[in-house]
C-alpha positions in Angstrom: 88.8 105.9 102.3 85.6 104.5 100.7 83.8 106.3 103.4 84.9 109.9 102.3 84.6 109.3 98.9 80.9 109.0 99.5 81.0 111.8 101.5 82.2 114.0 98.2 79.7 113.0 96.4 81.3 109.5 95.1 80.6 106.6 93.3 81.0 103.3 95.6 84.8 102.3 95.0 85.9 99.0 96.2 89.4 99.5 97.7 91.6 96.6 97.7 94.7 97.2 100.1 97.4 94.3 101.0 100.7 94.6 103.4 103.7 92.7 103.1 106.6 93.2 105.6 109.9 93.5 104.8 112.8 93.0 107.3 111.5 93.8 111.1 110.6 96.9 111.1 109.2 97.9 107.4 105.8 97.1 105.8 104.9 97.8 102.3 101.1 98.6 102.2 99.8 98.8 98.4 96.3 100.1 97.8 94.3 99.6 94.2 90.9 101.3 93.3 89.2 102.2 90.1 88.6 105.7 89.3 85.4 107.2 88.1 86.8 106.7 84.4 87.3 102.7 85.0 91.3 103.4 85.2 93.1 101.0 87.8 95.0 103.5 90.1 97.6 102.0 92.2 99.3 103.5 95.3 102.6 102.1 97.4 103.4 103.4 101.0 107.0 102.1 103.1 105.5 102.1 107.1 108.6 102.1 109.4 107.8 101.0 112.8 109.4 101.6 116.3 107.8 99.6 119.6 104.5 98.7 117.6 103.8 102.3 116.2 104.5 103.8 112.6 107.5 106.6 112.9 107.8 107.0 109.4 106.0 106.6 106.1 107.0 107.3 102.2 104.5 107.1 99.3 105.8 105.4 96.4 104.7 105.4 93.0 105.1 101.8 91.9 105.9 98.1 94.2 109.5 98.3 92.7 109.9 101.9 94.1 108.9 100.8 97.3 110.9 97.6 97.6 113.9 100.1 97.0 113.2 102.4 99.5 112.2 99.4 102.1 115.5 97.9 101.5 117.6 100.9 101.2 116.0 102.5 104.8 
């Protein structure tokens, strides 16, 4: 990601992604960045996986959201 936001014509951003997994098969990746403003943006994805490969994935606008959606699935 940092890599193509240089491409664009970017300031250096400093991504900050984590992964927590929920149940056996369901990972919650979160992502966090500043934008060229200063403002903290925050992004949420539910990874699904099936014999070691991801067969599904839902963006999510906040961890609750997610957590939902993880649990729900």
């Amino acid at each position: 990601m940092e890599l193509q936001i240089q491409k664009q014509g970017g300031r250096t951003v400093h991504v900050q992604p984590e992964f927590s997994q929920v149940g056996d098969n369901r990972i919650i990746g979160s992502t966090q960045w500043r934008d060229a403003e200063g403002t903290r943006q925050e992004r949420y994805q539910v990874l699904t996986l099936r014999d070691g490969k991801i067969i599904d994935m839902q963006g999510c606008t906040s961890r609750r959201e997610a957590e939902r959606f993880a649990r729900r699935h």
